[in-house]
VOLORO-915637 format. One record per residue (C-alpha): residue in one letter; x, y, z; chain. Coordinates in pm, whole numbers, plus 32768, in hexadecimal, padded with zeros to 4 digits. Example, Ala and Ser with C-alpha at 12.3 -4.5 7.8 and 13.67 -1.06 7.14 Angstrom:
+---+------+------+------+---+
: r :   px :   py :   pz : c :
+---+------+------+------+---+
: a : 84CE : 7E3E : 830C : A :
: s : 8557 : 7F96 : 82CA : A :
+---+------+------+------+---+
% end
This chain:
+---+------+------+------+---+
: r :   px :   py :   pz : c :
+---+------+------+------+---+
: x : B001 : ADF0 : 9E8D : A :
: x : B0A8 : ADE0 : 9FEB : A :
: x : B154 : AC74 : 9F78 : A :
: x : B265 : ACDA : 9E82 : A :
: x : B2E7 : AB78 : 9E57 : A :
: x : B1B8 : AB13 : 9DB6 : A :
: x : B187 : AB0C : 9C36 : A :
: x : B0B4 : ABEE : 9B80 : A :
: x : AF4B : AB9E : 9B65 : A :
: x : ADF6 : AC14 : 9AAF : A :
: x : AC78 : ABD1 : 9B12 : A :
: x : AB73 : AB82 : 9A37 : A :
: x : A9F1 : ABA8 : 9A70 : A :
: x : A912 : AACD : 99AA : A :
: x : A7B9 : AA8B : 9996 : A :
: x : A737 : A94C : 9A93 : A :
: x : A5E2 : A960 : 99B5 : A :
: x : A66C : A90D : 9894 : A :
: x : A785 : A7DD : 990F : A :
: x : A888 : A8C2 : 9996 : A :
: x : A92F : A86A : 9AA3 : A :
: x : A928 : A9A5 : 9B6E : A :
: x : AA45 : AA83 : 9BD9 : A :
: x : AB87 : A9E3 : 9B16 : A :
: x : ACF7 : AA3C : 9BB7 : A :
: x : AE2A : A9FC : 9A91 : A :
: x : AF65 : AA12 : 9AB8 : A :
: x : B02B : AB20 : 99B9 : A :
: x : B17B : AAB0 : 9912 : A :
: x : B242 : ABEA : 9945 : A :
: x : B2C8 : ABE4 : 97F6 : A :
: x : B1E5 : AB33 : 973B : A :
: x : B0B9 : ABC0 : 9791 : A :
: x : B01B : AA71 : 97A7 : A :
: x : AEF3 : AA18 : 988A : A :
: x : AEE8 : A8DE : 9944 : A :
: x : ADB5 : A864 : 9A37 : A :
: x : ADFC : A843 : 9B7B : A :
: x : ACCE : A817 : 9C3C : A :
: x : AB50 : A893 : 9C47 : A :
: x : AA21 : A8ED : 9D4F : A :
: x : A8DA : A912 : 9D08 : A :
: x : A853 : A9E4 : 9E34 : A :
: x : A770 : AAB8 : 9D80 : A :
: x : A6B9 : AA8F : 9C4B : A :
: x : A711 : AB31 : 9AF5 : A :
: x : A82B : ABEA : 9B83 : A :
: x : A86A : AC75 : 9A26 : A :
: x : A935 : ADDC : 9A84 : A :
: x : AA4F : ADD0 : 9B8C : A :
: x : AB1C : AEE9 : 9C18 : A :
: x : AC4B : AED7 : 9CF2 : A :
: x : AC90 : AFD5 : 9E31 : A :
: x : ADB2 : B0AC : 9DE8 : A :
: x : AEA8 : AFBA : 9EAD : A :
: x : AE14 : AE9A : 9E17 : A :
: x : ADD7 : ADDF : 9F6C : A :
: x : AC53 : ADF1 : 9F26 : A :
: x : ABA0 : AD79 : 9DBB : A :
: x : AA14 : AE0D : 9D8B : A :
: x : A925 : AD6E : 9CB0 : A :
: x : A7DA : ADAA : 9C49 : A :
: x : A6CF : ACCA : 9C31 : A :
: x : A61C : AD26 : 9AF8 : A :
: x : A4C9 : AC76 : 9B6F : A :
: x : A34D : ACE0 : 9B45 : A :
: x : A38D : AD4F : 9CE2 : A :
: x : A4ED : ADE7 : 9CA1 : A :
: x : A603 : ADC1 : 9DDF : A :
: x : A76B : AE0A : 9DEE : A :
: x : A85B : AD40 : 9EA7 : A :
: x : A9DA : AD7D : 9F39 : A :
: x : AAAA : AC69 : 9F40 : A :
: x : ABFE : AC5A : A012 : A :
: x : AD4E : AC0F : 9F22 : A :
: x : ADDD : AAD3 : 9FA6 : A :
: x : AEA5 : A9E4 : 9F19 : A :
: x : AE0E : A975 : 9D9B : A :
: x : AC8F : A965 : 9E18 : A :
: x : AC11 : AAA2 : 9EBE : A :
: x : AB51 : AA62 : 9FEA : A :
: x : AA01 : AB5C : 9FFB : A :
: x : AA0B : AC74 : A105 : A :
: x : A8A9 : AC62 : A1BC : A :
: x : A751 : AC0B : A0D4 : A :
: x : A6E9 : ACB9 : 9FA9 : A :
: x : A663 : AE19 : 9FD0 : A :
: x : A4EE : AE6A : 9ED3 : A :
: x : A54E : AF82 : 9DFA : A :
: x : A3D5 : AFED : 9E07 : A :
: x : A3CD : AFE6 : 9C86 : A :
: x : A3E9 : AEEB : 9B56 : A :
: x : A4F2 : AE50 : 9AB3 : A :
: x : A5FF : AEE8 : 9B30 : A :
: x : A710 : AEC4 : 9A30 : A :
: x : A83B : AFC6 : 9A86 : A :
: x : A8D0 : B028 : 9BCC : A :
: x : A9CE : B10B : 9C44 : A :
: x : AA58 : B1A9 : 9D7D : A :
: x : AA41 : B30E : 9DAE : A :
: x : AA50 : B3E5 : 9EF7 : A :
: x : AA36 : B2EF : 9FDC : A :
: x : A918 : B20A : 9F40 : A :
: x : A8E7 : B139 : 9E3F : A :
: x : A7F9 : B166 : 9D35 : A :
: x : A748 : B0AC : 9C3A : A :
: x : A67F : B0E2 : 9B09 : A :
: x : A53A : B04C : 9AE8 : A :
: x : A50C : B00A : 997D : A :
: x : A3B0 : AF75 : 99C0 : A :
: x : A31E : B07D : 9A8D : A :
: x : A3D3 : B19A : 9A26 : A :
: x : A46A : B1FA : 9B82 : A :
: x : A5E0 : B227 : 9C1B : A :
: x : A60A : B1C5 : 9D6C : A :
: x : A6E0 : B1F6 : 9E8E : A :
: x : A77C : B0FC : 9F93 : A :
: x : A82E : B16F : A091 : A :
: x : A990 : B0C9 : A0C1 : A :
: x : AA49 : B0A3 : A1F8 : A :
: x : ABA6 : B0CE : A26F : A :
: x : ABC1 : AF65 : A244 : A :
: x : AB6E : AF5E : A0F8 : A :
: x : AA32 : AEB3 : A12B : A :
: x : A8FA : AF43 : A0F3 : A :
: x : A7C8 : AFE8 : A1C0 : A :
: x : A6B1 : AEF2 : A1E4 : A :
: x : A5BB : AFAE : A14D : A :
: x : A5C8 : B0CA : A039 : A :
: x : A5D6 : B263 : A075 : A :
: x : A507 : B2D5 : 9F50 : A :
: x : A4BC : B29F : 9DEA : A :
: x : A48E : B39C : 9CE0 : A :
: x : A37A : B353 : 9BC3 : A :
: x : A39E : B39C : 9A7C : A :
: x : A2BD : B40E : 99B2 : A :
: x : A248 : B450 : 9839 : A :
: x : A231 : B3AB : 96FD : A :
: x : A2BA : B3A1 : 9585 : A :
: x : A263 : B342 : 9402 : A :
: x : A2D8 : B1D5 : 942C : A :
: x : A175 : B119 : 942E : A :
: x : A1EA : B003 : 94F6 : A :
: x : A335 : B047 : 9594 : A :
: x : A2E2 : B193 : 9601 : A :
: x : A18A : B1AA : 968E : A :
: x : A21B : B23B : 97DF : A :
: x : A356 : B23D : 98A4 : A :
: x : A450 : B135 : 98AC : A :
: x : A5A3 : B1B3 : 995A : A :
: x : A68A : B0DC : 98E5 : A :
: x : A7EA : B176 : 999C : A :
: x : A85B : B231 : 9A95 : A :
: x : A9D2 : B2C3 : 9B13 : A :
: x : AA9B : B3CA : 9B7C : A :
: x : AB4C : B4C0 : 9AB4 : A :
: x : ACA0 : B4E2 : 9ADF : A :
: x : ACAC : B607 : 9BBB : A :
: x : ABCA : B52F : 9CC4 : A :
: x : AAE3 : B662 : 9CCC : A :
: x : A9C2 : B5BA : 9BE7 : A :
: x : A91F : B48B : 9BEB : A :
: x : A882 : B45F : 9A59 : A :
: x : A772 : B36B : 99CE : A :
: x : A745 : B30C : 9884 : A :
: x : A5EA : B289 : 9831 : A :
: x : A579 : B1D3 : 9712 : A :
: x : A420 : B22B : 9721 : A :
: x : A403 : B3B8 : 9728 : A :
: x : A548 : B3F0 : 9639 : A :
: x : A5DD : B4A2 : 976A : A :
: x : A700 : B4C1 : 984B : A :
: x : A69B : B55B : 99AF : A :
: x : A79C : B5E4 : 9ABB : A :
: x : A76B : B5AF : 9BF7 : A :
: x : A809 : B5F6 : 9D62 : A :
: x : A7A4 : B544 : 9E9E : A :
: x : A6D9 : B5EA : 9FB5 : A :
: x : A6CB : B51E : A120 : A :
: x : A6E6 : B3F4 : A015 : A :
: x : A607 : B427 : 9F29 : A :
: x : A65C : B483 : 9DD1 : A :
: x : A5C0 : B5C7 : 9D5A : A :
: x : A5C0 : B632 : 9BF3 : A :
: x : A6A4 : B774 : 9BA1 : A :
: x : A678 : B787 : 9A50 : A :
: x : A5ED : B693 : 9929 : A :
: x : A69E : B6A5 : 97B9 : A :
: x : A5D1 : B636 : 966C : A :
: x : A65F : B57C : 956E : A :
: x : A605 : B536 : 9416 : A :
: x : A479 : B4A8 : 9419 : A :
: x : A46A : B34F : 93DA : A :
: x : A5EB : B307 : 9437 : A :
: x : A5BC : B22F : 9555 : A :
: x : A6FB : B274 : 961A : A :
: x : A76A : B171 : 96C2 : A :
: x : A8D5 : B190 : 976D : A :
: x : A9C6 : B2D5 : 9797 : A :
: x : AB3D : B2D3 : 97BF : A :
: x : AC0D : B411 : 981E : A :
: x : AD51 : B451 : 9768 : A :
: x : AE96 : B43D : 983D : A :
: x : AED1 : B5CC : 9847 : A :
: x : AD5F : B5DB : 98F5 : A :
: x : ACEE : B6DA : 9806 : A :
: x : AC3F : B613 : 96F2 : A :
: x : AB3C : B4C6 : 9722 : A :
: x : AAC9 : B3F9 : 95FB : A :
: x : A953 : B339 : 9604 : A :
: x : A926 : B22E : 954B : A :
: x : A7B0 : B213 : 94D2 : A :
: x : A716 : B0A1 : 94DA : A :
: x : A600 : B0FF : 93C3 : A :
: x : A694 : B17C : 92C6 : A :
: x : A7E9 : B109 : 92F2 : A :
: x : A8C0 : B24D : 930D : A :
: x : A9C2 : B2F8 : 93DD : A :
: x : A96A : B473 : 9470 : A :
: x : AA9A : B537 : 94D4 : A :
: x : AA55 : B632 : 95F0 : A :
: x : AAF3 : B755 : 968C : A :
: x : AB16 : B71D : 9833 : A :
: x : AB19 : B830 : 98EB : A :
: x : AB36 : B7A5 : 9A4F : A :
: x : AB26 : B8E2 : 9AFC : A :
: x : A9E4 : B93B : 9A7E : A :
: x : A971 : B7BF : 9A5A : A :
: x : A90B : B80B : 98DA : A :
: x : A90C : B739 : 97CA : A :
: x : A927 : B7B3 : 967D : A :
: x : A8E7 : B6F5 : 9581 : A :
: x : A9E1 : B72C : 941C : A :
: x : A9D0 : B611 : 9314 : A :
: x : A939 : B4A8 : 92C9 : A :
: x : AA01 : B3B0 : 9208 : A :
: x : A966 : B27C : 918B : A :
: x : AA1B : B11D : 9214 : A :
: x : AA16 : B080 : 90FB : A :
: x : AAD5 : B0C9 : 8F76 : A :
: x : A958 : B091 : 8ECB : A :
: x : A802 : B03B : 8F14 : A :
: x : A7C9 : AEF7 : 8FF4 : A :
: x : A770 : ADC3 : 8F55 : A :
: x : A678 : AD6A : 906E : A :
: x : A639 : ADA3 : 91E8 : A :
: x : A75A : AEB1 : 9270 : A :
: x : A751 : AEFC : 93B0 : A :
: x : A86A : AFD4 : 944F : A :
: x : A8E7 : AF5E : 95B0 : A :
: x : AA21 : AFB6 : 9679 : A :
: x : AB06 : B0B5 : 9630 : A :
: x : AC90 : B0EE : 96C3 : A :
: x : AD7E : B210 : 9681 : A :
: x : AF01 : B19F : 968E : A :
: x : AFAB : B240 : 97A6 : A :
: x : B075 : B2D0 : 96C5 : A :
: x : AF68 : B3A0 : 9639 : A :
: x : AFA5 : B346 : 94DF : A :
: x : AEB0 : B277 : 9486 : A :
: x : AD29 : B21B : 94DE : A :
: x : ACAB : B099 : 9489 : A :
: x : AB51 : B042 : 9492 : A :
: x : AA8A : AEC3 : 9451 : A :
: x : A94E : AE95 : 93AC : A :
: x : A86C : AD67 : 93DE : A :
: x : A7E4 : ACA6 : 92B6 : A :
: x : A8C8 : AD4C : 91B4 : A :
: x : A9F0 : ACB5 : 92C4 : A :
: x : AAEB : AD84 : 9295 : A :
: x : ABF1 : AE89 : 9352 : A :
: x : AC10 : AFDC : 92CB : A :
: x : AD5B : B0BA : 92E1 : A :
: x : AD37 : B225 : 92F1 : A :
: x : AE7B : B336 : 92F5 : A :
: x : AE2B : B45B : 93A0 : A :
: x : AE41 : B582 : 92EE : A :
: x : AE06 : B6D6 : 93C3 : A :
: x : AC8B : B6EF : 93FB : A :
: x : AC5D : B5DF : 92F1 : A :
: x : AC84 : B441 : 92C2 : A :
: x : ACEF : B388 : 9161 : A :
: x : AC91 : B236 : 914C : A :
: x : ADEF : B186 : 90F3 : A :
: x : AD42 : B01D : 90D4 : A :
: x : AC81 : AF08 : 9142 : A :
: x : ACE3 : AD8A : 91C8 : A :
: x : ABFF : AC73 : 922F : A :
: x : ABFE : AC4D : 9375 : A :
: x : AC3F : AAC8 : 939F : A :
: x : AAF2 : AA6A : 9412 : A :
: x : A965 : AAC2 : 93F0 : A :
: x : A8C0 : ABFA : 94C2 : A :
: x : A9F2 : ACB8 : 956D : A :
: x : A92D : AD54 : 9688 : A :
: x : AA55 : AE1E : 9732 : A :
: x : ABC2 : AE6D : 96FE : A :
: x : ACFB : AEE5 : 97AE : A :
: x : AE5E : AF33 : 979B : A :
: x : AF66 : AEA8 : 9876 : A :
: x : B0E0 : AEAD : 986A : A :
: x : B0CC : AEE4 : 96CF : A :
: x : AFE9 : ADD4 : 9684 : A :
: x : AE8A : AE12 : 9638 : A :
: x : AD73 : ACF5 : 96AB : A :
: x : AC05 : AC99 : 963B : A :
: x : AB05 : AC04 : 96F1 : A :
: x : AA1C : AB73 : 95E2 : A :
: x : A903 : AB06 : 968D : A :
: x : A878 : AA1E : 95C2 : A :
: x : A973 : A962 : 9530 : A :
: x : A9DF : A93D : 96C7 : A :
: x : AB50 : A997 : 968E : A :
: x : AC1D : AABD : 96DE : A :
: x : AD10 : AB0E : 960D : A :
: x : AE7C : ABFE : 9603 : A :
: x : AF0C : ACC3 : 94E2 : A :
: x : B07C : AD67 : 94E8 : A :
: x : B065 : AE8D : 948E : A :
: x : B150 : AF3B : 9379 : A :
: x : B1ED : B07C : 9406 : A :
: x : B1F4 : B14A : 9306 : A :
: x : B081 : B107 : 9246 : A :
: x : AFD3 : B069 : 9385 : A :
: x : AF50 : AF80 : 92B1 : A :
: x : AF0D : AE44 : 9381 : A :
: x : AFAC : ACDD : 9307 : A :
: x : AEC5 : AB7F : 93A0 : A :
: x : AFED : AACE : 9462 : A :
: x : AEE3 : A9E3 : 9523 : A :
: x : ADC3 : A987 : 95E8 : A :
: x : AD32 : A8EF : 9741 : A :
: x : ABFD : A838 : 975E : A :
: x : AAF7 : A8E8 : 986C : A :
: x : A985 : A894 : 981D : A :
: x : A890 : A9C6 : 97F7 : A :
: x : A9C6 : AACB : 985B : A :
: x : A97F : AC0F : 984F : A :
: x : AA83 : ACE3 : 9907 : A :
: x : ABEA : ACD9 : 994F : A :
: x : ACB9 : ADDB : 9A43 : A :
: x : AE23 : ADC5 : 9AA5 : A :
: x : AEBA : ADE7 : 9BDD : A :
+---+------+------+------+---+
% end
């Protein structure tokens, strides 16, 4: 942020639909790692994934409706102020976003599409969208899977790639842009029935690990970003034994250390610590997460936070150094949240 007086801050999306109260700025104790809410807007509806511009003066948000838009909101002060009306995504329940090559792009879990924006200098973004790429296919799941449903998209590190993970085809897809629309370079299967749902690359940019929603498990990949190939190695369960009910994987963060890989899992409720291990992952241990349904994580200045959705709470972990294992050191009410970032 341009302001370097100012104290640290996070952003939380939440869902409007289900009593949220919309886009959530907290302030971060810098040693603590403790949130504390400062403010809310509700501009858009459901704005349940956020992403911030590289210089953190502009905050994105979908809004994961039945006619998906994506908004950009100005950083000022503790309520962000939106930057021009919401732009239609052309798809479905948008529920990721991420900037890549001048646009930003979201995936469209309920129609199974990624689609461009076009941003400008300002940071704002093009009235109307450059082009959408459809997804298409199918896999075993009988009701989860009965066609596409891209549930992320991002860069790779190298900023050559823009990948998409979707649920619905057990698939990740690269993709470059051409005069703004995304076009498909190559698509990667996964184990049938999987249901991947989120991807994170490993610091050295040569390995990403999927977590896969269905099942729940973790699939470590080799990246090779000049060939924009993904090749997948090994799947490791999340959990030490067989769920005791509904498990459903959902985010997944690497330390930026490289050491270690923690996923959450909804309805088991729980935080799983991986060490990396070469091409491999050992599962090291499990810790509830401090609330019901944790719908995304991330990592920030050693601390590790969960947004549990529906429980309405996000809550921060320090983490141990030398096992990664996470330790509950509190919480902060925010109804229906289901994303945090950091600035």
């Amino acid at each position: 942020m341009a302001d370097g007086n100012r104290r640290p801050r996070a952003f939380i999306g939440s869902f409007t639909a289900a009593g949220g109260p919309g886009l959530v700025t907290v302030a971060v104790h810098p040693h603590s790692g403790a949130l504390m809410v400062l403010d809310s807007v509700d501009g858009v509806p459901d704005p349940s994934y956020l992403a911030l511009s590289p210089d953190g003066g502009m905050l994105y948000a979908v809004s994961e409706t039945a006619d998906g838009a994506v908004a950009a909101y100005r950083v000022k002060g503790d309520k962000p102020v939106l930057a021009g009306a919401p732009v239609s995504v052309g798809g479905s329940g948008p529920t990721h976003l991420g900037l890549y090559d001048g646009h930003l792009l979201t995936a469209n879990y309920g129609s199974g599409s990624v689609t461009a924006v076009p941003v400008r200098a300002d940071g704002s973004l093009a009235g109307v969208r450059s082009g959408i790429l459809q997804h298409a296919g199918a896999g075993p799941h009988e009701r989860r899977q009965r066609g596409p449903h891209a549930h992320q998209v991002q860069p790779d590190p190298s900023g050559r790639w823009a990948v998409s993970v979707d649920l619905g085809t057990d698939s990740v897809r690269v993709c470059t842009l051409e005069r703004g629309t995304p076009v498909l370079h190559r698509e990667i299967a996964l184990r049938p029935g999987s249901g991947p749902r989120h991807l994170a690359f490993h610091p050295d940019g040569g390995y990403a690990y999927v977590v896969n929603e269905l099942t729940p498990t973790v699939t470590v990949c080799r990246w090779d970003a000049g060939e924009g190939l993904l090749r997948p190695l090994t799947e490791t369960p999340l959990l030490p034994g067989a769920p005791a009910g509904d498990a459903y994987a959902s985010g997944i963060v690497v330390s930026p250390d490289g050491r270690f890989v923690w996923t959450a899992t909804r309805g088991e409720d729980v935080l799983s610590v991986f060490a990396v291990e070469g091409e491999g992952l050992r599962l090291t241990g499990t810790v509830p997460c401090g609330g019901h349904w944790p719908r995304a994580l991330a990592e920030s200045g050693g601390f590790l936070y969960a947004a549990n959705e529906r429980s309405g709470n996000v809550t921060w972990f320090a983490i141990d150094r030398d096992s990664g294992l996470p330790r509950y050191d509190g919480s902060v009410e925010v109804p229906a949240a289901s994303c945090v970032v950091f600035d």
